[in-house]
C-alpha positions as CSV (number, residue, x, y, z in Angstrom):
1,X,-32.3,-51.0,35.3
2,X,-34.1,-51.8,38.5
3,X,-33.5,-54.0,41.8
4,X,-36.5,-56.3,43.0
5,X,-36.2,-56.0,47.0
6,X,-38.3,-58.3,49.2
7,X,-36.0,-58.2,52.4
8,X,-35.8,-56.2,56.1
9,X,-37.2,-53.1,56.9
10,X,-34.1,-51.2,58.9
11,X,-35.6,-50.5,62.5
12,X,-33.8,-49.4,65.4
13,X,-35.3,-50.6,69.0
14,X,-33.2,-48.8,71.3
15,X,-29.8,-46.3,71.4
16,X,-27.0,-48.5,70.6
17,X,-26.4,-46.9,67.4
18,X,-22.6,-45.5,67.5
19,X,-21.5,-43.1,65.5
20,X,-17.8,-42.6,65.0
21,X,-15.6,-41.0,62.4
22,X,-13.5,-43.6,60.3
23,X,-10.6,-42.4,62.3
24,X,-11.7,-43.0,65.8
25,X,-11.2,-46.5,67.3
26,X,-14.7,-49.3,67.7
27,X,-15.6,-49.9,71.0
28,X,-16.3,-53.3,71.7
29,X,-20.3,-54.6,71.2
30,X,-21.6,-51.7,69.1
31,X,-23.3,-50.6,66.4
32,X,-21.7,-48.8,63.7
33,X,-23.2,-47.8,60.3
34,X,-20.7,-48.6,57.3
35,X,-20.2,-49.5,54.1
36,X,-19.2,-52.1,51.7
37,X,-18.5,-51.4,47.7
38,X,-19.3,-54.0,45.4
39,X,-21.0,-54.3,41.8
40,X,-24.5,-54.1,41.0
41,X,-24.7,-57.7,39.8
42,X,-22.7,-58.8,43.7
43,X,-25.1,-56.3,45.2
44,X,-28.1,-58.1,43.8
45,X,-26.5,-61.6,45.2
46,X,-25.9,-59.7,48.5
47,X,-29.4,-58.8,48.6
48,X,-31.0,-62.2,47.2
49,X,-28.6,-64.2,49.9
50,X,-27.2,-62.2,52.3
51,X,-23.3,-60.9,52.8
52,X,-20.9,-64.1,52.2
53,X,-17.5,-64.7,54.1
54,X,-14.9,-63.8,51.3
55,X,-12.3,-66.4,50.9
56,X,-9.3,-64.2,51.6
57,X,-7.8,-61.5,52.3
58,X,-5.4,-58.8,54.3
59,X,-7.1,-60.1,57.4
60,X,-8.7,-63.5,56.9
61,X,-12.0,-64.9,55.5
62,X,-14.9,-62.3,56.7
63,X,-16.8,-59.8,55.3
64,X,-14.8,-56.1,54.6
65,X,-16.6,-52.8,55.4
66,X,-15.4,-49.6,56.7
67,X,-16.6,-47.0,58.3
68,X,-14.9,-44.6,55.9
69,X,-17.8,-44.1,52.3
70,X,-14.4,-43.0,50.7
71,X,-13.0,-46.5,50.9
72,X,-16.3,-48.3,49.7
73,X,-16.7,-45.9,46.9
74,X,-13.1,-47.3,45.6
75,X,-14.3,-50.9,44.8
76,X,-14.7,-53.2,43.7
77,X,-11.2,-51.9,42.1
78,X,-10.6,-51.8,38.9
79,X,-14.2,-51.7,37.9
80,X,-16.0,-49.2,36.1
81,X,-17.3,-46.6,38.6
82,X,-20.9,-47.1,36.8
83,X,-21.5,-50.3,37.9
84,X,-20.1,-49.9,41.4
85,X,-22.7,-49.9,44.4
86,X,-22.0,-49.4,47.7
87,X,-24.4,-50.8,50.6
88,X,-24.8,-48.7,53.8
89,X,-24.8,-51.1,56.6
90,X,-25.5,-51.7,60.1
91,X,-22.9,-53.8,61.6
92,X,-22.9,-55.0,65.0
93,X,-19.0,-55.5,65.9
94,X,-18.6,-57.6,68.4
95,X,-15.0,-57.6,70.1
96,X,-12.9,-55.6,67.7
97,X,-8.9,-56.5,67.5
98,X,-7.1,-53.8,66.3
99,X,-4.2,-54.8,63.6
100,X,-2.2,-52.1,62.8
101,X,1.2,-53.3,61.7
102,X,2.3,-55.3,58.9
103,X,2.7,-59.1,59.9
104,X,0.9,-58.7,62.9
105,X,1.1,-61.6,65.1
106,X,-3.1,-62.2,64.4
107,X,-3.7,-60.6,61.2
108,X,-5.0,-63.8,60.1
109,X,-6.2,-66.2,63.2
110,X,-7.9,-63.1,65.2
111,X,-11.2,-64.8,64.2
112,X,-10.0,-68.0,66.2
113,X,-8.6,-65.8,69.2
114,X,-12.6,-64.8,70.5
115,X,-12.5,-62.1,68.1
116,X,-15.5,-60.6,66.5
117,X,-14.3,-58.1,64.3
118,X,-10.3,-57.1,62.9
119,X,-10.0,-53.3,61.9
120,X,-7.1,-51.3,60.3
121,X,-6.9,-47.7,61.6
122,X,-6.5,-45.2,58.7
123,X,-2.8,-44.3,57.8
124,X,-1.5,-46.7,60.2
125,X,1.4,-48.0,57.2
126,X,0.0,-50.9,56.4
127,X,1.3,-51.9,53.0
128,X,-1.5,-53.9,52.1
129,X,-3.4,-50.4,52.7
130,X,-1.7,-47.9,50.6
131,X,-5.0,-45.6,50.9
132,X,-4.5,-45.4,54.5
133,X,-8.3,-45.4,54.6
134,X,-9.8,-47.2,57.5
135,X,-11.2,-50.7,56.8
136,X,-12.7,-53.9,59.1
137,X,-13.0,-57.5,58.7
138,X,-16.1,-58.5,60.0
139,X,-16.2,-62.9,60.6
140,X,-19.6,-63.8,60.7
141,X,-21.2,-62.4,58.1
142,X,-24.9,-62.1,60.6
143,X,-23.5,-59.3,62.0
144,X,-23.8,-57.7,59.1
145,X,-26.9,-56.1,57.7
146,X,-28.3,-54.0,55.0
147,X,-29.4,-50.1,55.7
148,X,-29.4,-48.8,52.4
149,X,-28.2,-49.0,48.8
150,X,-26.1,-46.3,46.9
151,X,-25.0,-46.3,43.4
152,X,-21.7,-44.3,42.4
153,X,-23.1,-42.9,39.6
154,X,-27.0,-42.5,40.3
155,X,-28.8,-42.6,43.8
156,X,-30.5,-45.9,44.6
157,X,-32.4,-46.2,47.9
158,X,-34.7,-48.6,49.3
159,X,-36.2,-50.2,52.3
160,X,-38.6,-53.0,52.4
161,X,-40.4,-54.3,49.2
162,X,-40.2,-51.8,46.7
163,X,-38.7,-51.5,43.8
164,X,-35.4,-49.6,42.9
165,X,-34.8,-47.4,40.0
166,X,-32.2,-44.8,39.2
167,X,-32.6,-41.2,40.4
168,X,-32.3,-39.1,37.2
């Protein structure tokens, strides 16, 4: 199997890069590397069209991430770890709003409320986050952009127009 890639080349142009562990809370406006989990067949959508809002979820329509490769790794759930994928991303966050209780007063409207970015702290007791692994809903899914491409079973990584094949 192999991915056709004719996209962005991932550049950095100056030292807003962040890097936190999963536990540690965003600061507002910065740039995190993290990572979403999908299938290979969503992946190759992702790539062709860029990242899509999702329709719903714990938090709201946005695109899900997390700093935490552990979480990505997990989905999609219920899937077959051979076809799972998980896309390392550069994600500018905007204003982050924590929600870290169940029925939290914005865990759906934070989007409307000037917010860029919801996140769920890791082990915070979420029910809807039995893991406990961090995990971010991002809005607008331009925020959003593709680093690099790993795949559960088999390494996969590419930059700018060329093609992808399994590591064996």
């Amino acid at each position: 199997m192999s991915l056709q890639f004719f996209g962005w080349e991932a550049t950095y142009d100056d030292d807003s890069r962040v890097e936190l562990r999963a536990s540690q809370e965003p600061k507002d406006q910065a740039v995190y590397t993290m990572y979403h989990g999908t299938s290979v067949a969503n992946a190759r959508l992702i790539i062709a069209n860029g990242f899509q809002q999702s329709s719903g979820g714990m938090l709201g329509k946005g695109v899900y991430v997390s700093r935490d490769k552990k979480k990505a790794k997990r989905y999609p759930l219920k899937m077959n770890p051979s076809v799972r994928v998980v896309l390392e991303l550069r994600v500018r966050v905007g204003r982050v709003k924590r929600i870290d209780t169940d029925n939290h007063p914005m865990q759906y409207t934070w989007s409307t409320q000037g917010y860029n970015t919801a996140w769920v702290p890791p082990n915070c007791g979420m029910k809807a986050v039995p893991s406990g692994l961090e995990e971010d809903c991002v809005f607008d899914p331009k925020r959003v952009k593709i680093k690099q491409l790993t795949k559960i079973a088999r390494v996969f990584i590419f930059y700018h127009y060329i093609k992808v094949f399994p590591a064996f």
